[in-house]
N, C-alpha and C positions, 0 to 999 in steps of 0.2 A: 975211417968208416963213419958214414951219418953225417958227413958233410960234398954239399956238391959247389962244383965247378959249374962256374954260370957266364956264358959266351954272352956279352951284350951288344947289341945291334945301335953303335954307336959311332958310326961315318965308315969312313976308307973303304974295308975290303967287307965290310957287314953291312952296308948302307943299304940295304935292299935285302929282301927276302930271299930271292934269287939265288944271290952272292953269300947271303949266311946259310941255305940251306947244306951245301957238298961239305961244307966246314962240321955243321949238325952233324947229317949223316954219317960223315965219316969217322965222328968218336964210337966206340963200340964202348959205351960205361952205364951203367945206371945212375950213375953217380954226376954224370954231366947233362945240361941240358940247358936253355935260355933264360937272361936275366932281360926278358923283352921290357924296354921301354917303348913306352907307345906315342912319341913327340919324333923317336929319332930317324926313322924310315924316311928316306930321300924319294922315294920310286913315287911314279904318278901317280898310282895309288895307293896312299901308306894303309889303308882299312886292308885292302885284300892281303899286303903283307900282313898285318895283323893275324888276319886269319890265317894265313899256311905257317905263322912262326908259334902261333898261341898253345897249340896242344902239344911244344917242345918248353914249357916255359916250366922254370923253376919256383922264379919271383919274376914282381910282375912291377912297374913303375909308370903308374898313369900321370900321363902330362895334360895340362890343359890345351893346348895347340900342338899340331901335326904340320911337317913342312912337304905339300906332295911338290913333287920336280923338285924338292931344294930350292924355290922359286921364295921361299920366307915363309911364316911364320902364320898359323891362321887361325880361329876357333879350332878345336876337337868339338867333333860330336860325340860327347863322353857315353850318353846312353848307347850309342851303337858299340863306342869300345868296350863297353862295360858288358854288352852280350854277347861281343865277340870273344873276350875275357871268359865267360860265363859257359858259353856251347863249346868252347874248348876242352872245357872239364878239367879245369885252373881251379883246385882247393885253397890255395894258399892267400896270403897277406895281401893287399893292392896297398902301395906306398901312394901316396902324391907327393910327384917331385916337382913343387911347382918355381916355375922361372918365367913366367908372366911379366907384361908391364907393373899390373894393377898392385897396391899397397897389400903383399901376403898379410899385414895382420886382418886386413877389411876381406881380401880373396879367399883365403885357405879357410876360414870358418865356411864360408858360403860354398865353395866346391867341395869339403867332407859332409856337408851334409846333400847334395847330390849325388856322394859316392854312395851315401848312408840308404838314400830311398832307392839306388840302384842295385843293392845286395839281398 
C-alpha cells in the first residue's frame, strides 16, 4: 500500500498513446497509473499524446527532445510540455532525464533552470 505501479511509454506496444491507452484503461487500481516520459512517443504527434496520457501520469520524466514519426530526435518545446504537464493536474516531481548531445554538465544547469521558471 502507498506504492504505485507506473506503465512507461517506452517503444514496442506503448509507443503511442493510442497503444498505451486499452493497457491504462484496462488496470482497474488506484495504485497504477503512467511513468510518462515526454522524449519517448513515436506517434506524429508526440504533444497530443502528451496530452491524452498526462492526467494518467504518476511521475513524470521531461526530455529535452521528442521523436514525432520515430523519424529522430528534435528540440522539445519544454514550455508547451511543461503546460501540458501542468493542465493535466500532474502534482508530482518532473525528473530531467536528459540524453542530449550537448555536455550535461554545461546542459542540465541551463535546462533546470528553464524547468525552474516553468513551475
Amino acid at each position: 500500500k502507498g506504492v504505485f505501479l507506473a506503465l512507461e511509454n517506452h517503444g514496442g506496444i506503448v509507443d503511442t498513446a493510442d497503444n498505451m491507452m486499452p493497457i491504462v484503461k484496462a488496470v482497474k487500481s488506484d495504485w497504477f497509473g503512467v511513468n510518462l516520459d515526454t522524449g519517448n512517443f513515436t506517434s506524429e504527434d508526440p504533444y497530443a499524446d502528451l496530452e491524452k496520457m498526462a492526467p494518467y501520469s504518476v511521475t513524470v520524466q521531461l526530455k529535452v527532445e521528442v521523436n514525432p514519426g520515430g523519424k529522430g530526435k528534435v528540440p522539445a518545446d519544454i514550455p508547451r510540455v511543461m503546460e501540458i504537464i501542468k493542465k493535466s493536474g500532474y502534482r508530482g516531481y518532473v525528473a530531467l532525464e536528459y540524453e542530449a548531445k550537448e555536455n550535461p554538465r554545461e546542459a542540465v544547469p541551463k535546462y533546470l533552470e528553464v524547468m525552474k521558471g516553468l513551475v
